[in-house]
C-alpha positions as CSV (number, residue, x, y, z in Angstrom):
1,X,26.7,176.6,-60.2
2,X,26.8,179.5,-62.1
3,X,28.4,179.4,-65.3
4,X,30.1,182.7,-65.7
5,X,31.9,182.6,-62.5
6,X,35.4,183.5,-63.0
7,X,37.1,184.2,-59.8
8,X,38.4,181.6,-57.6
9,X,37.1,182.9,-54.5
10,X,33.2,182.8,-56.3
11,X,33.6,178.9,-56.2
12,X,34.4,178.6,-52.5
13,X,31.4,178.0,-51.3
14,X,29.7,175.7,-54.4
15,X,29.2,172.4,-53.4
16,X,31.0,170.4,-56.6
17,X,32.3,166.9,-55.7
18,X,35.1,165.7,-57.8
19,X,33.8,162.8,-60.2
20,X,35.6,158.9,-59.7
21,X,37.9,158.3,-62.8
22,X,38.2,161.3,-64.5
23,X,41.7,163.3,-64.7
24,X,41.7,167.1,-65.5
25,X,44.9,167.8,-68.0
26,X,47.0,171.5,-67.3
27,X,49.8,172.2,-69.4
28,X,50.1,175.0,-72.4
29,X,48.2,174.8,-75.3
30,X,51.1,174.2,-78.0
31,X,50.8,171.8,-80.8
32,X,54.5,170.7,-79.4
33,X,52.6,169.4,-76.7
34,X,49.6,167.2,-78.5
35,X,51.7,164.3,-78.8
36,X,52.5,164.3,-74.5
37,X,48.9,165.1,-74.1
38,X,47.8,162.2,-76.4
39,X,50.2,160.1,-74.4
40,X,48.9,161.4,-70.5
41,X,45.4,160.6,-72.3
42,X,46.4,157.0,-73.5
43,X,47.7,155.9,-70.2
44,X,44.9,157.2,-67.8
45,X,42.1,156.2,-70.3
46,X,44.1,152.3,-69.6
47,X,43.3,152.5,-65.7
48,X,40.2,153.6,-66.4
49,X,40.1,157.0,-66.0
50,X,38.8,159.6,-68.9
51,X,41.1,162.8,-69.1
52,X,40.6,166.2,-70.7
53,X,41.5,169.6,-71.0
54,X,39.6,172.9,-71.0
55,X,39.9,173.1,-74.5
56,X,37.7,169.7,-74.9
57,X,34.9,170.9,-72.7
58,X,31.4,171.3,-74.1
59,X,29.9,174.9,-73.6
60,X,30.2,178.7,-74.8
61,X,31.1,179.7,-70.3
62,X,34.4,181.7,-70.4
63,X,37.4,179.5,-71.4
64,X,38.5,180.1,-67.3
65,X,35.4,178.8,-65.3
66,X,35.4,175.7,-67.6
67,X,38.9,176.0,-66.5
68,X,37.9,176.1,-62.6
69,X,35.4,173.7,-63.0
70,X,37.2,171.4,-64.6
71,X,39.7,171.1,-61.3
72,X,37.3,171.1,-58.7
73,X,34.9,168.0,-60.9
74,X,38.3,165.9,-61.4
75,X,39.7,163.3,-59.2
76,X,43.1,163.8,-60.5
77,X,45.0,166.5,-61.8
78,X,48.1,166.3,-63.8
79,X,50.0,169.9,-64.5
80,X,52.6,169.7,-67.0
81,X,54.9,172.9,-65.8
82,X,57.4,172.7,-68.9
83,X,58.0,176.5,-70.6
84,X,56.8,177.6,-67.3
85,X,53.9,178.8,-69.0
86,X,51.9,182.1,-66.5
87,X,48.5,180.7,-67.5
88,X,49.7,177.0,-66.1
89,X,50.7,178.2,-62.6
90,X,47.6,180.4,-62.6
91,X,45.9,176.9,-63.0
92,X,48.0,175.0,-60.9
93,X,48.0,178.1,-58.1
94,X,43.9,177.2,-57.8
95,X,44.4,173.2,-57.8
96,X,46.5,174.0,-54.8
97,X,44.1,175.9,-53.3
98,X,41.4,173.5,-53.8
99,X,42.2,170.0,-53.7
100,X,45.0,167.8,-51.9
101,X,48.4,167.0,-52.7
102,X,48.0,163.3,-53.0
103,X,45.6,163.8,-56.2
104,X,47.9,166.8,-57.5
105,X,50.7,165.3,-60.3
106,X,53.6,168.1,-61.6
107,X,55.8,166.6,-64.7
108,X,58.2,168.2,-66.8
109,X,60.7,167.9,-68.9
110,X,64.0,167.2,-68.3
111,X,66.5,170.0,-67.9
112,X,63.4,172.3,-68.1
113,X,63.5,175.3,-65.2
114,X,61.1,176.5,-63.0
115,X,60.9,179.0,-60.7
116,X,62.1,179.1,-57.5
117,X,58.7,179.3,-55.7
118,X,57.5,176.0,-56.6
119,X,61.0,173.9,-56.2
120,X,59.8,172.4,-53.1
121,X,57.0,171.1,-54.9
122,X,58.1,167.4,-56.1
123,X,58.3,167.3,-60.0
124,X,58.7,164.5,-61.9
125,X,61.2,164.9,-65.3
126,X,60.3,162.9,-68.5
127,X,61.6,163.1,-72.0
128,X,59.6,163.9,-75.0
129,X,61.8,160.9,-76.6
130,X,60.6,158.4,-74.3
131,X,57.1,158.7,-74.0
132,X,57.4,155.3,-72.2
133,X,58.8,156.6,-69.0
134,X,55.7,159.0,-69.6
135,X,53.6,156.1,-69.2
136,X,55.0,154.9,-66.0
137,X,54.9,157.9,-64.3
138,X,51.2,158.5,-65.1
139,X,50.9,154.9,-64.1
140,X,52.0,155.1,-60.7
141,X,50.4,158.3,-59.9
142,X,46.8,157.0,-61.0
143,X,47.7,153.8,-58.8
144,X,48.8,155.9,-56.0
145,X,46.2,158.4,-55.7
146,X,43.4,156.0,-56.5
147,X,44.6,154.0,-53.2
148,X,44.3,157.1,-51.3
149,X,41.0,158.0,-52.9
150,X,39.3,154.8,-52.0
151,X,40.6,154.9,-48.3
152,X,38.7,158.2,-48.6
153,X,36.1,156.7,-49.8
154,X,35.7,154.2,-47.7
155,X,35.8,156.8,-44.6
156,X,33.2,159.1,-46.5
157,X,31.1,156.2,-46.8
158,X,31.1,155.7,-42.9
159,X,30.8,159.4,-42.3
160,X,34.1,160.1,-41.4
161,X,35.7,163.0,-42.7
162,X,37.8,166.3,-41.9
163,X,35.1,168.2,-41.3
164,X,33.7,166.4,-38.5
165,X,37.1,167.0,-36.4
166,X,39.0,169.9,-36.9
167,X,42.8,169.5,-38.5
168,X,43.7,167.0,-41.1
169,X,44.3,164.1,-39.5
170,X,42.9,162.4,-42.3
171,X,46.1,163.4,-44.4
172,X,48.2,162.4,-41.4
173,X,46.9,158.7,-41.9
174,X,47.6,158.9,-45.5
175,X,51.4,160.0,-44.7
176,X,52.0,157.3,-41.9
177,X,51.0,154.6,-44.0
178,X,51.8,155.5,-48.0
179,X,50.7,153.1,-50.1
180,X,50.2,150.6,-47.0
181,X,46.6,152.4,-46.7
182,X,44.8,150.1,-49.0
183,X,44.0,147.2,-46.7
184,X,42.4,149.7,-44.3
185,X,40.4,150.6,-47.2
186,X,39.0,146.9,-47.7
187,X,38.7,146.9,-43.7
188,X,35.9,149.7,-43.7
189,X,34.4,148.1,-46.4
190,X,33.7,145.2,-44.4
191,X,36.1,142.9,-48.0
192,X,39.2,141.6,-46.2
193,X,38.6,138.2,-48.3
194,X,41.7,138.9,-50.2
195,X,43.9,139.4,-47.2
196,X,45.5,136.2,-44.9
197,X,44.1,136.8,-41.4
198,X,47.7,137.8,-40.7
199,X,47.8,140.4,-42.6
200,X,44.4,142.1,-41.0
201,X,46.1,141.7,-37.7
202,X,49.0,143.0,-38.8
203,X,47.3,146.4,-39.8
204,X,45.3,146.6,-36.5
205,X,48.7,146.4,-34.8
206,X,50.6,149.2,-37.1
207,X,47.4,151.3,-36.6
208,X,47.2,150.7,-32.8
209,X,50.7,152.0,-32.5
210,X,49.7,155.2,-34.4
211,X,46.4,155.5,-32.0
212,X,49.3,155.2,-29.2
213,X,51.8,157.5,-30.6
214,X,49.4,160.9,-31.2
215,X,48.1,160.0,-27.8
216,X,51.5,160.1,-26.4
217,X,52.8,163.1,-27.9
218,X,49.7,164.6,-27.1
219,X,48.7,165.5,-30.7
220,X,45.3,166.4,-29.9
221,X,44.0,168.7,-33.0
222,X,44.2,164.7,-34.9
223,X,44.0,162.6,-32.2
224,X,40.8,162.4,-31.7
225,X,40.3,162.2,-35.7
226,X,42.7,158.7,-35.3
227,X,41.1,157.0,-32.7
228,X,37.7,157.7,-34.1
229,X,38.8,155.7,-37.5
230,X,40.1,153.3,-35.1
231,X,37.0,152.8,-33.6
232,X,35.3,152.2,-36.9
233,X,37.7,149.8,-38.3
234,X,37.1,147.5,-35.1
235,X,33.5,148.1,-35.9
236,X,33.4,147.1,-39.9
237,X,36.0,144.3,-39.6
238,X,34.2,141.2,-41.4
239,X,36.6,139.0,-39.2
240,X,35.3,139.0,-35.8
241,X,38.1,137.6,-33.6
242,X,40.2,140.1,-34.7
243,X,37.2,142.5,-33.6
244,X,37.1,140.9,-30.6
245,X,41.0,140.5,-29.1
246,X,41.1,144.4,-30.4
247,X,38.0,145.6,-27.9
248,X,39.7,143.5,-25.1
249,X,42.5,144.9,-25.2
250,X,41.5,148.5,-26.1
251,X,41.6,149.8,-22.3
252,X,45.1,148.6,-22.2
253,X,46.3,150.5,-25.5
254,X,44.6,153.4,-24.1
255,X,46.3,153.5,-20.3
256,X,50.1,152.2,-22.7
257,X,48.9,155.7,-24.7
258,X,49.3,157.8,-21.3
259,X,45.4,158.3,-20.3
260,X,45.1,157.5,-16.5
261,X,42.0,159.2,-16.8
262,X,39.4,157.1,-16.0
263,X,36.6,159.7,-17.2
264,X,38.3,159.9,-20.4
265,X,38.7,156.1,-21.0
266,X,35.4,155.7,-20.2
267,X,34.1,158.1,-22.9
268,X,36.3,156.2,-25.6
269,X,35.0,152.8,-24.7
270,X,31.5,154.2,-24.4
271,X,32.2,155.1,-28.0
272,X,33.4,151.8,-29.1
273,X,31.3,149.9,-27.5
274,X,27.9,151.9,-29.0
275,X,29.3,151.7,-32.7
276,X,29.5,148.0,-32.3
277,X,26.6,147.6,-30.8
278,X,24.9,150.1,-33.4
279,X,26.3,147.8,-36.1
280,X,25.0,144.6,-33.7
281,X,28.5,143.3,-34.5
282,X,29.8,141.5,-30.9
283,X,26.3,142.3,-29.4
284,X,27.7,139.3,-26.7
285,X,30.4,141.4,-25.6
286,X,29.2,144.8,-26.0
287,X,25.5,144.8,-24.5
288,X,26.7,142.8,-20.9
289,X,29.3,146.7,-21.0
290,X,26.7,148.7,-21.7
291,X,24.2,147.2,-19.3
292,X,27.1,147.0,-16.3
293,X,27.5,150.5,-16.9
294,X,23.9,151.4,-15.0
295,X,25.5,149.8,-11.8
296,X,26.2,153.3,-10.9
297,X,23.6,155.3,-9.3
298,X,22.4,158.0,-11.0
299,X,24.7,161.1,-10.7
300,X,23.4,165.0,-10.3
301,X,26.1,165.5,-12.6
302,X,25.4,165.4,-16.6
303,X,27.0,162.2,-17.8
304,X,27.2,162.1,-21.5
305,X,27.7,158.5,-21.7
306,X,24.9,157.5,-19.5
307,X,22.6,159.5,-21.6
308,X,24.4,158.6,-25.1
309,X,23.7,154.3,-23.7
310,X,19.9,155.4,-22.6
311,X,19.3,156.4,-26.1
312,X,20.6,153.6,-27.9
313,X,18.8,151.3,-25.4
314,X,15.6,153.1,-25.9
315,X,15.8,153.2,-30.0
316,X,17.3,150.2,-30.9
317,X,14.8,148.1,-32.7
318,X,16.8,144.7,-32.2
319,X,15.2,141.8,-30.3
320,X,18.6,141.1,-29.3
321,X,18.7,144.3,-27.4
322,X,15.3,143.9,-25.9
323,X,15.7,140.4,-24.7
324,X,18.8,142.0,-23.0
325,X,17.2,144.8,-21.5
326,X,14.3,142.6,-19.8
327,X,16.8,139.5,-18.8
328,X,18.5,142.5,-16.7
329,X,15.5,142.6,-14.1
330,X,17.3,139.6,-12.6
331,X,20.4,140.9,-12.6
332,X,22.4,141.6,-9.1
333,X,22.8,145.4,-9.2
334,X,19.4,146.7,-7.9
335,X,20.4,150.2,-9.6
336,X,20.9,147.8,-13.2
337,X,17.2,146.5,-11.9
338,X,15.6,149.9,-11.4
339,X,17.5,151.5,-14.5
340,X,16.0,148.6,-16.8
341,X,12.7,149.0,-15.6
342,X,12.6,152.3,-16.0
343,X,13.8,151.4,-19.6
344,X,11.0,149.3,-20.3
345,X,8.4,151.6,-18.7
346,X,9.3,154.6,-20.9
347,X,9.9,152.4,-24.2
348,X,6.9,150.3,-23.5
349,X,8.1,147.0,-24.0
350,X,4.8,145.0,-23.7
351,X,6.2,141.4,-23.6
352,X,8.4,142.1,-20.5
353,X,5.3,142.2,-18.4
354,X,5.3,138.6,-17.0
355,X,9.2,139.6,-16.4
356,X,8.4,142.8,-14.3
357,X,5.2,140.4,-12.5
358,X,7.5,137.8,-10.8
359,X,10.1,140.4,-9.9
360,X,8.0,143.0,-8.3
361,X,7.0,140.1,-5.5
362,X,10.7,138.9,-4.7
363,X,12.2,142.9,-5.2
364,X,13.8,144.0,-1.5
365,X,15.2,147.4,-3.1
366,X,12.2,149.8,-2.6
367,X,14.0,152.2,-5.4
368,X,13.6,149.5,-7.7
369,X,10.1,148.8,-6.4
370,X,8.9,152.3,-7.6
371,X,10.4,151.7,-11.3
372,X,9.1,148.0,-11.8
373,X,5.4,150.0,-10.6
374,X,5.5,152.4,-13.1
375,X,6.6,149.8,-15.7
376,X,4.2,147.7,-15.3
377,X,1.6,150.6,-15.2
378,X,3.1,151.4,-18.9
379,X,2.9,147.9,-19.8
380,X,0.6,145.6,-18.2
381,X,-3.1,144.4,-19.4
382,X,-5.1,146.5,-17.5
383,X,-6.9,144.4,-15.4
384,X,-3.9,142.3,-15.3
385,X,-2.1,144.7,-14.0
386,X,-4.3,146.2,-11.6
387,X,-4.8,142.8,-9.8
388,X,-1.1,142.7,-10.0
389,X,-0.3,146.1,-8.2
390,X,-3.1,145.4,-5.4
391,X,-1.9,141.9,-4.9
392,X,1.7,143.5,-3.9
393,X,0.1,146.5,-2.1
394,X,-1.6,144.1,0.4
395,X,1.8,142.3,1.0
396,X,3.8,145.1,1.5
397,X,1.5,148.2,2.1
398,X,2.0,148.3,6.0
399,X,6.1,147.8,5.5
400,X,5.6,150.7,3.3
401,X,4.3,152.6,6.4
402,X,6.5,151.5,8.6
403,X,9.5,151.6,6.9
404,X,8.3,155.3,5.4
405,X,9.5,154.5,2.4
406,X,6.0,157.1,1.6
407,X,7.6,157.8,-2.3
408,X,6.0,154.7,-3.2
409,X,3.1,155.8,-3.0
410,X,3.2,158.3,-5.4
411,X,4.4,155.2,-7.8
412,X,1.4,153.0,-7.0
413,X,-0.6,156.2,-7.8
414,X,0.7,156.7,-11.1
415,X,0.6,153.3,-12.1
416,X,-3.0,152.6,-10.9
417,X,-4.1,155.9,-12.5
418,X,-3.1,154.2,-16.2
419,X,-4.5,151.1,-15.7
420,X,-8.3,151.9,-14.0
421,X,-11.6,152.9,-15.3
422,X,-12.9,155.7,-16.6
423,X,-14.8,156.0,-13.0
424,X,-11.0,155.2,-10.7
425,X,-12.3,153.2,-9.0
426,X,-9.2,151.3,-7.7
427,X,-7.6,154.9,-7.3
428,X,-10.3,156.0,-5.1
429,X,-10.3,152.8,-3.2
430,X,-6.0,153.4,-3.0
431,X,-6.5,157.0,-1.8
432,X,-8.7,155.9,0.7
433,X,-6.6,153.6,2.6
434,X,-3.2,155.5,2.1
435,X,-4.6,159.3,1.5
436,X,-3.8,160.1,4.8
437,X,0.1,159.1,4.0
438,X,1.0,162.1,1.1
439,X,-0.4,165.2,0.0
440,X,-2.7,163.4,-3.1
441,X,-1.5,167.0,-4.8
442,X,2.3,166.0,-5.2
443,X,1.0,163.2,-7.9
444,X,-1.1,165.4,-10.0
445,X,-4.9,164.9,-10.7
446,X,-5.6,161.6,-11.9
């Protein structure tokens, strides 16, 4: 940061983070005033935050970026508008443009004026005779706008923020809920401990009804924002049967919301179901979704949660996941079978081999046929394998033919062609019985 900058509008695009406990004082520089300063300084420096003004920072930079810098680098701000001083609106006119509300605190004096403009603003009044009610008020406001800082916090932490989705939805959480916020705070920090179970429940159900409400009234510039903190909390709640009756009934809050679009509910529980599964929180729950969700047949339209569930099969490290993935060979759905297969194939899961062995020779589905093939071809020992393949081709080689189901060749082609010599020989010796039965140029050179 440069440290002569002295317009406003030179800062916009510095990247300066406001530092936890410290308080950034704006009122005039009068010795009148020492004694209330002393007093602001007292309080915070009790709740553990260190407070100063521009006049206390280090450094020979202009008297007004110390000024700038000192708002954007605090937490809180306090602004005492007594006198109506013009250099303390200049200041309090760029904390407005740079920071929030919440960590924004106006005092003055009582029966002091101020102008017109900022009356909407809320102000509150002490008396320089009772320093006392000073205290409380600088009390509260620290207490208050630290609750709202750690639920930011907390969200930042799990890379949530207003940035990510447009609007401040973030801010409209904050106003729902008041000072209520704080237990979702210990939520996304995974630290209920000092909550009664009731009381976690409790706050899923107050936030549900919010999810439900900007859903309903079709606030979509936050919606979205809502439901993806939501999301989270069900994911970082340390108390998992709360997780769990919340993901059961998530459908239902979403069709009570007004979505009867299946597309769309779909997408959200695709969501949900990938940040728990990401977080291998409910992995009982969530992993029998994701793999029921590969009963559909593979679409020539783009589907964005197919191919969001495909990656997270394909680069989760868990044994969980991969135990999952190769149990699924067995399961009903021959396109669950085929998509599996071609899961291990392509991720090279070496241990499902025996797996992909004994299903290959009781497999009717000739779709799925062609994926266990190429699997094992990924997979297998080589000669293994090979022995494997040829054992299978001399069972089922003439239904092949007679059935035309001729795209399996080009399977056993590929998957020989991995596993043989450097000389082909059981290429060759495939070619030559079944050559005749597809162009040997639609499967590429060997």
């Amino acid at each position: 940061m440069n440290d002569y900058f002295i317009y406003p509008k030179q800062f916009q695009y510095e990247k300066i983070l406001p530092k936890k406990n410290t308080c950034f004082m704006i009122m005039p520089f009068a010795q009148s005033f020492n004694e209330i300063y002393g007093t602001i300084k007292e309080e915070t420096e009790k709740n553990g935050v260190i407070c100063c003004r521009a006049d206390e920072m280090n450094g020979s930079q202009p008297i007004v970026n110390k000024i700038i810098r000192g708002i954007l680098e605090s937490q809180y701000i306090i602004v005492d508008i007594t006198d109506a001083t013009a250099n303390v609106f200049y200041e309090l006119g760029i904390a407005h443009s740079f920071r929030d509300a919440q960590s924004i605190l106006l005092i003055k004096q009582e029966d002091n004026k101020y102008p017109f403009d900022i009356s909407h603003l809320p102000t509150q009044n002490y008396s320089p005779n009772n320093l006392f009610q000073l205290k409380a008020i600088i009390d509260n406001f620290i207490k208050s706008a630290k609750t709202i800082s750690d639920f930011r916090d907390a969200l930042s932490i799990n890379d949530i923020n207003d940035n990510t989705i447009t609007n401040n939805f973030i801010e409209y959480i904050e106003n729902y809920f008041h000072n209520d916020i704080s237990i979702y705070s210990y939520i996304l920090n995974s630290c209920t401990s000092k909550y009664k179970i009731e009381q976690v429940d409790n706050a899923f159900k107050k936030f549900e009804i919010l999810v439900q409400q900007t859903l309903k009234n079709r606030i979509s510039s936050i919606s979205d924002g809502i439901l993806k903190v939501y999301i989270k909390l069900i994911e970082k709640c340390d108390i998992d049967e709360i997780s769990r009756k919340y993901v059961l009934q998530f459908e239902d809050m979403l069709l009570l919301s007004g979505i009867d679009d299946q597309s769309i509910i779909i997408s959200r529980k695709t969501d949900l179901m990938l940040a728990l599964a990401n977080n291998n929180k409910l992995l009982d729950m969530c992993l029998p979704w994701i793999i029921n969700y590969f009963s559909q047949s593979k679409s020539s339209i783009i589907d964005l949660n197919r191919y969001k569930l495909e990656s997270f099969l394909m680069n989760s490290t868990s044994k969980e996941v991969e135990t999952v993935i190769i149990s699924s060979l067995f399961n009903d759905d021959c396109h669950i079978r085929e998509h599996m297969a071609d899961i291990i194939g392509a991720k090279k899961i070496n241990n499902a081999y025996q797996s992909l062995k004994s299903r290959l020779f009781i497999e009717e589905n000739w779709f799925t046929v062609g994926s266990i093939i190429e699997a094992i071809g990924r997979v297998a020992p080589k000669d293994d394998g090979l022995h494997s393949i040829e054992s299978w081709v001399k069972l089922k080689g003439h239904d092949i033919i007679e059935q035309k189901q001729f795209f399996l060749l080009k399977h056993i082609f590929h998957a020989l062609a991995l596993l043989d010599t450097d000389s082909n020989f059981f290429v060759n010796k495939f070619l030559k019985e079944y050559g005749p039965f597809f162009n040997e140029a639609q499967v590429g050179p060997i």
